[in-house]
C-alpha positions in Angstrom: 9.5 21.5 -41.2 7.4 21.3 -38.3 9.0 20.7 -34.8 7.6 19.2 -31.6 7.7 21.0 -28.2 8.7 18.7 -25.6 7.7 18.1 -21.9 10.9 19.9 -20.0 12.7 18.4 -16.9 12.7 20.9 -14.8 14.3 19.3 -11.9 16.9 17.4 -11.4 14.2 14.1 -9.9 11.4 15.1 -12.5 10.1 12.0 -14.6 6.7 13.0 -15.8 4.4 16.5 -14.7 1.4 17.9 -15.0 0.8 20.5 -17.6 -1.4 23.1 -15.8 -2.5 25.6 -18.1 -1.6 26.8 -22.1 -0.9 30.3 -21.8 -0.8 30.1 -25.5 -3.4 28.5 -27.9 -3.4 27.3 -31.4 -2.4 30.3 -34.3 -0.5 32.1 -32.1 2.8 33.2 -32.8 5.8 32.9 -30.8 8.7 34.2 -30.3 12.3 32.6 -28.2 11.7 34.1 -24.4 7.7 34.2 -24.8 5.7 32.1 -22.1 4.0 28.9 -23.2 2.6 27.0 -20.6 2.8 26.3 -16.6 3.9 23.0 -15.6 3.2 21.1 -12.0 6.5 19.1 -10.9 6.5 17.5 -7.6 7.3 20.5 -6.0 6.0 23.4 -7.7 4.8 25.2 -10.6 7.2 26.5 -13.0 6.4 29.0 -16.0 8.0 27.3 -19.5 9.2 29.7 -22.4 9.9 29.2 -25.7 13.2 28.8 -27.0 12.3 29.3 -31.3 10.0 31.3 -33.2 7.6 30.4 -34.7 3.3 29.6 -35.3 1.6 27.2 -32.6 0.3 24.7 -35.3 -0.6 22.3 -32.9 -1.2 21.5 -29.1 -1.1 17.8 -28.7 -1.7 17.6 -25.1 -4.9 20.1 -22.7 -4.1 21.5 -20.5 -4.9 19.9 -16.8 -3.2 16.4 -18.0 -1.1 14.3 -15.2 1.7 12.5 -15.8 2.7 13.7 -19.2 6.3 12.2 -19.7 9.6 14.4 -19.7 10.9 14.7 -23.6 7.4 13.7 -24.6 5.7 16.2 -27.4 3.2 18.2 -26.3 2.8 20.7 -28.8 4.1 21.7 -32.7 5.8 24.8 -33.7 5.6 25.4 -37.5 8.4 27.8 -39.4 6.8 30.7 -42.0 5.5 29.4 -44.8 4.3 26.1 -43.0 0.9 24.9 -42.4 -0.9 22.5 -39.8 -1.6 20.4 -42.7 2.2 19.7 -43.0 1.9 18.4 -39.2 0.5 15.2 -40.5 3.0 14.7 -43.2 5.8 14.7 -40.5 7.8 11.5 -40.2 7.8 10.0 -36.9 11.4 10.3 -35.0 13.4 7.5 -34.5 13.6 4.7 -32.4 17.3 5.8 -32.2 16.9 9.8 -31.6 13.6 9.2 -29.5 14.9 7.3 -26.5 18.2 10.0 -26.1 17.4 11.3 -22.8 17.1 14.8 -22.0 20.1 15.4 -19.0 18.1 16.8 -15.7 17.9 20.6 -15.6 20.5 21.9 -13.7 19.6 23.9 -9.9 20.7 27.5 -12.2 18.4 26.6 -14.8 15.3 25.6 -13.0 15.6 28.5 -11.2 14.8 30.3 -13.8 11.6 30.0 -16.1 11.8 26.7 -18.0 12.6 27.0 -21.8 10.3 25.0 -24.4 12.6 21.6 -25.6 12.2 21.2 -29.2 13.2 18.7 -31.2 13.0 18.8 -35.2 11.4 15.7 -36.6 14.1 14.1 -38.1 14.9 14.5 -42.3 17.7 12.9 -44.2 19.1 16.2 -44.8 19.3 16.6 -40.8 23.3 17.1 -39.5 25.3 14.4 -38.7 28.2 14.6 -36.3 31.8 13.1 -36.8 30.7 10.2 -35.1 27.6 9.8 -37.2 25.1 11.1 -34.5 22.1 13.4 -35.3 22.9 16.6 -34.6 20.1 18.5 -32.8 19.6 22.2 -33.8 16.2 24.0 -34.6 15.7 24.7 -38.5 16.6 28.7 -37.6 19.5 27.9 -36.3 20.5 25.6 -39.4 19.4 28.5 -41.9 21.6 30.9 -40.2 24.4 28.6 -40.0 24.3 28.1 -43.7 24.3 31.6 -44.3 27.3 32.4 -41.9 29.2 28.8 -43.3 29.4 27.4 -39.6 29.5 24.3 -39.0 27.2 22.8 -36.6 29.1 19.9 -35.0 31.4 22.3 -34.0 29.3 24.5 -32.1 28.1 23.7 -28.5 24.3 24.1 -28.0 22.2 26.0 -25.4 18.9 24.7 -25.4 17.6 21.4 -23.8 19.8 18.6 -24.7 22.5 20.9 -25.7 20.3 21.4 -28.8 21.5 24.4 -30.7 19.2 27.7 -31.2 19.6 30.7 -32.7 21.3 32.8 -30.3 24.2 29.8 -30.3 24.4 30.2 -34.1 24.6 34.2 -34.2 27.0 34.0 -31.2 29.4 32.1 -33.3 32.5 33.2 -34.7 32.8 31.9 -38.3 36.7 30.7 -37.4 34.8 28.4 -35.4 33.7 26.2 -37.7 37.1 25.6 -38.6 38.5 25.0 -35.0 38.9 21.2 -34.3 36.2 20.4 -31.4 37.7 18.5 -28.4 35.5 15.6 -28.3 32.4 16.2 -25.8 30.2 13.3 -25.2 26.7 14.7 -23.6 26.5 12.5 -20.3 23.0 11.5 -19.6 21.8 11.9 -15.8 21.8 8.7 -14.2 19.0 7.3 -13.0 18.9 5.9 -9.3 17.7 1.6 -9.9 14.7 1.0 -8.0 14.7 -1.7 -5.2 12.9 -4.5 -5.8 10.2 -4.5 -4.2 9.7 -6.6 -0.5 6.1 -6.3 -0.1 2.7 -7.1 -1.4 2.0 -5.5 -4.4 -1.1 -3.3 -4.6 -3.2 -6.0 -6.0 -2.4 -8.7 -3.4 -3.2 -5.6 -1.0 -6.4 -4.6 -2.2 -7.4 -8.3 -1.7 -6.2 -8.7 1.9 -9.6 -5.7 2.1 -12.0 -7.0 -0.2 -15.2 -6.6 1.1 -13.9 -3.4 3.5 -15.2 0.1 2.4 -12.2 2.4 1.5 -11.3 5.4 -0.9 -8.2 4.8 -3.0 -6.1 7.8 -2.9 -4.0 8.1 -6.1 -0.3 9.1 -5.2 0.4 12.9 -6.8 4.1 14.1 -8.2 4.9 15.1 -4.7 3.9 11.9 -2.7 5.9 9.4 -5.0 8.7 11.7 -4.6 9.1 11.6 -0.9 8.3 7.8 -1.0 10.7 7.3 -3.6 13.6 9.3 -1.8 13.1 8.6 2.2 12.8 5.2 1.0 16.3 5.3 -0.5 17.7 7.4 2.5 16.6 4.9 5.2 17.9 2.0 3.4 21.1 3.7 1.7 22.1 6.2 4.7 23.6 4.9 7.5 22.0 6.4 10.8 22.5 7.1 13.8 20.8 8.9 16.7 22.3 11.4 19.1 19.6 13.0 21.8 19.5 16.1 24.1 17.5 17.6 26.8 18.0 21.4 26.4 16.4 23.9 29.1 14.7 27.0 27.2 14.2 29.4 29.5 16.7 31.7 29.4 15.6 31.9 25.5 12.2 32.4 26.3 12.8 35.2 28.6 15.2 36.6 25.6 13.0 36.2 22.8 10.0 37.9 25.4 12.6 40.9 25.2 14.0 41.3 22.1 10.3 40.6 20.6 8.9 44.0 22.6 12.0 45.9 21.3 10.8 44.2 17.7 7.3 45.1 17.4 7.4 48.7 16.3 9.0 46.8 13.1 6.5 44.6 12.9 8.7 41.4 13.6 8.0 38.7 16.2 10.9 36.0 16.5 9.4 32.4 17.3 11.5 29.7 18.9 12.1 27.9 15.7 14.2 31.3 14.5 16.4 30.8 17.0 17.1 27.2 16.2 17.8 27.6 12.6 20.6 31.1 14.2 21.8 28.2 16.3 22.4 25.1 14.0 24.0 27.6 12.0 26.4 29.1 14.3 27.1 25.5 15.3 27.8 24.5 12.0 30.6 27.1 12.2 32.0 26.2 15.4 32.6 22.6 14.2 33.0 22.8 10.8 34.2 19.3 9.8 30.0 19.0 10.5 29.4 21.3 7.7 29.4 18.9 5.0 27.5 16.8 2.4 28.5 13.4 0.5 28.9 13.3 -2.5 29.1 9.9 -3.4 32.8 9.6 -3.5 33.8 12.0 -1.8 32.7 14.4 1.0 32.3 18.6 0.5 33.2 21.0 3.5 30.5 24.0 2.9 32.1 27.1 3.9 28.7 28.6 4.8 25.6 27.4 6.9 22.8 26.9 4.6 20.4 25.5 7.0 16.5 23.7 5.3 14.0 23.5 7.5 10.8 21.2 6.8 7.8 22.8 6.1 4.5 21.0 5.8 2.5 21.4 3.4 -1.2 19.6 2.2 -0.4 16.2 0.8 3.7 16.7 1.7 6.5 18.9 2.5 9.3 21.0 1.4 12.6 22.0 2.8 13.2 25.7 1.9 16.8 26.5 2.7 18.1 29.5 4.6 21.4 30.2 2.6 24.0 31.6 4.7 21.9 31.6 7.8 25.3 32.1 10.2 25.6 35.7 9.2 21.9 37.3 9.0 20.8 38.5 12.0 17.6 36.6 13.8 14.9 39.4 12.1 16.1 38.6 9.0 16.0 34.7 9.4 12.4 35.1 10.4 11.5 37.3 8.1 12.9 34.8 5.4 11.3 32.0 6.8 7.9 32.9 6.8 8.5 34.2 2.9 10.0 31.0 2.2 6.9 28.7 4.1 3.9 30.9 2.9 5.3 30.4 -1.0 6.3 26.8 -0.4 2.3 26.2 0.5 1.6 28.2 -2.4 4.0 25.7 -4.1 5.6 29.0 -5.1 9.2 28.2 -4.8 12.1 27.7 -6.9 14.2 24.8 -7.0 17.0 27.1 -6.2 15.2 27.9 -2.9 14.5 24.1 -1.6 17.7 22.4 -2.8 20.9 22.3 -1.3 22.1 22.5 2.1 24.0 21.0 4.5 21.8 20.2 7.4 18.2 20.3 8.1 15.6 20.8 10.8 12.3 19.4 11.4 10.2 20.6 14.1 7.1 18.8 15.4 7.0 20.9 18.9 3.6 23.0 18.0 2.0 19.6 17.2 2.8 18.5 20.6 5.0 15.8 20.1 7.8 15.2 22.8 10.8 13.7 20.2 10.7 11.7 17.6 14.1 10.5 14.7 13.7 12.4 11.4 15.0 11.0 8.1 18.5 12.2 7.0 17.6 14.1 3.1 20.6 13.4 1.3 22.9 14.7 0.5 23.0 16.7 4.2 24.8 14.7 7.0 22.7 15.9 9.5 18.6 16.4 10.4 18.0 18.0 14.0 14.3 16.6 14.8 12.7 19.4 17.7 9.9 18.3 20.2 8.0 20.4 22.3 8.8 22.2 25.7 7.4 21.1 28.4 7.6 21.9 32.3 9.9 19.5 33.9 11.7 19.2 37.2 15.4 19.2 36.9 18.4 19.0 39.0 20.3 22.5 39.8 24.1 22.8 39.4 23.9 23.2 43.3 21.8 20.5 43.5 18.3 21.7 44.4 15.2 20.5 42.3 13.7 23.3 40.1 11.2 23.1 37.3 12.7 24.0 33.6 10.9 24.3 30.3 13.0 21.8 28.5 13.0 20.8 24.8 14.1 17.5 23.4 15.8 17.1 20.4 17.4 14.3 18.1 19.9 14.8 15.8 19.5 11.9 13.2 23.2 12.1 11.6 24.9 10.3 8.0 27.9 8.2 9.5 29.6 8.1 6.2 30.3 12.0 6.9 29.9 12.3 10.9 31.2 10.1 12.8 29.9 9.9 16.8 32.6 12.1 18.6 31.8 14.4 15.8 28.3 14.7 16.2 28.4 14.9 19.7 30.2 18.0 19.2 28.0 19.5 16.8 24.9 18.8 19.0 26.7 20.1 22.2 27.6 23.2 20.4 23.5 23.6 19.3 22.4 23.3 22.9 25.0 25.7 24.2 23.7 28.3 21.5 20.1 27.6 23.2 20.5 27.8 26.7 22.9 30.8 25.9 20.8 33.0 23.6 22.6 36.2 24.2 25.8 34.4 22.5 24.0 34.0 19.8 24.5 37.9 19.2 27.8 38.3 20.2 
């Protein structure tokens, strides 16, 4: 029977995307692995395979259309034998089936190109669990399981909503149908409430400037994501502020050096390569800092995978540096600027911007002197960089002398850092700083 193609989650916050472009078209034949379409999240755009074979009979939604819904068809896949005119003879699916939620794609599996979630439109002959729930499998996978004499309930699907495919079914042992299952209820991800809302709404707003000449800007993917999660950090994280004047010249001079030494390979450090080699070096020296919360608990990271906020037209991403305490400073940079050019090309992975344990956000080339960044949950810490600028300071002997001196904030999660805690951390940052040569030791 014919089967719908469903919008994929292919994040972990994705609620609705935009499908680019068809990379298929009606007639076509598919096969499981073969491209279908690209798909816009919030953050990037992601290829999306198929995971049956089978005949595009129809494509239910173009291609360029926002805000098509996760697990919401947008396409049908007809078996051999099948025509579109059986598309309009299909049943519609259950109230009961229909509102099952698709669990969000895991970090490993949106790293990887998306595959096409299918769900067969329901029959009477469909599987039913021990517990009387539909069993979702595509109508391969059922034909093979009747050949082999599996039985589906006790097999554990791979595809989107733990939907069983054919590689499941040829995988299986036929003792397994036999095995008792140990009872596995799919958990559903849960969905964060939204706070009521405290001000106007957008009506009462657009009153307040009627008569006022303004363009209405409509919010993409990415805009009501950051709204939607700095919102929650301010109000849910507990901040506080920790702040430090820290004297760069001794790195200048350093970086002046190492940079001549550097340009036969085509490799120029910048300041901000320095930073990330010393947050993470930091993070290594105080270690109880290394850490994220996890809701109920807290989790020491044993290495210093350091994000660092990139802007971006209409938003930002936070590409992380995995293991940045061990790469050497070339290899930071040169991993940096791969990670920023493809995160404006809205290029990147969800592997590549997730994760982390501490962030940094650096305003200095804009000018601005400090400012407090936003903790991004789950990291415990954000270190917001100004600019340097020439200022007179007081010597250890005592004499006045002017210093190029940076100021930074560390915005910090108390439910993970506590002050003393993050004092140490942010004393152990500057020291990297003003002693760059350490750095390398």
């Amino acid at each position: 029977m014919p089967t719908e193609i469903l919008m994929p989650a292919l994040s972990p916050t994705m609620e609705e995307g935009t499908l680019a472009k068809w990379l298929v078209k009606e007639g076509d034949t598919v096969a499981s692995g073969d491209l279908l379409a690209e798909i816009e999240t919030d953050k990037a755009t992601m290829e999306f395979e198929a995971v049956d074979e089978g005949v595009i009979g129809k494509i239910l939604i173009p291609e360029g259309s926002e805000g098509v819904k996760v697990n919401s068809p947008i396409a049908v896949l007809l078996e051999d034998g099948e025509s579109a005119d059986d598309i309009g003879a299909t049943p519609a699916a259950p109230a009961a089936a229909a509102n099952k939620a698709a669990p969000a794609a895991s970090e490993e599996a949106a790293s990887a190109p998306a595959q096409a979630t299918t769900a067969a439109t329901p029959a009477p002959a469909a599987p039913q669990g021990a517990d009387g729930n539909r069993i979702f499998a595509s109508p391969l996978a059922r034909r093979i399981a009747a050949d082999k004499g599996l039985d589906l309930s006790q097999l554990n699907g791979s595809g989107p909503r733990g939907r069983i495919v054919k590689a499941d079914v040829e995988n299986a042992k036929p003792q397994a149908a036999a095995a008792p299952a140990a009872a596995a209820p799919a958990t559903a991800a849960a969905s964060a409430a939204a706070a009521a809302p405290t001000g106007p709404s957008a009506d009462q707003v657009a009153r307040m400037y009627e008569g006022r000449t303004y363009e209405e800007v409509k919010l993409d993917g990415m805009r009501k994501t950051i709204a939607a999660r700095l919102t929650e950090a301010k109000q849910t994280v507990p901040h506080f502020y920790l702040r430090r004047d820290i004297q760069l010249d001794a790195l200048l001079k350093f970086r002046g050096e190492l940079n001549k030494q550097l340009e036969a390979r085509g490799v120029k450090l910048s300041v901000n390569d320095f930073i990330i080699k010393a947050c993470a070096l930091a993070l290594q020296a105080v270690p109880d800092a290394n850490a994220v919360w996890a809701g109920d608990r807290v989790l020491k990271m044993e290495a210093s995978d350091v994000a660092v906020a990139v802007a971006i037209e209409g938003g930002l991403f936070t590409p992380v540096l995995q293991n940045s305490d061990t790469k050497s400073l070339s290899t930071l940079s040169t991993e940096m600027k791969d990670l920023a050019k493809r995160a404006r090309d809205r290029k990147l992975a969800p592997h590549e911007y997730q994760g982390g344990s501490f962030a940094i956000s650096n305003l200095g080339m804009f000018g601005i002197d400090n400012f407090d960044a936003i903790v991004n949950p789950p990291h415990a810490g954000i270190l917001a960089v100004g600019a340097g600028v020439k200022k007179p300071v007081v010597g250890a002997d005592g004499e006045l002398a002017v210093a190029t001196v940076m100021s930074v904030t560390m915005s910090v999660d108390h439910r993970v850092i506590d002050g003393a805690l993050g004092a140490e951390l942010l004393n152990a940052i500057k020291d990297n700083l003003e002693n760059p040569m350490m750095m390398l030791a």
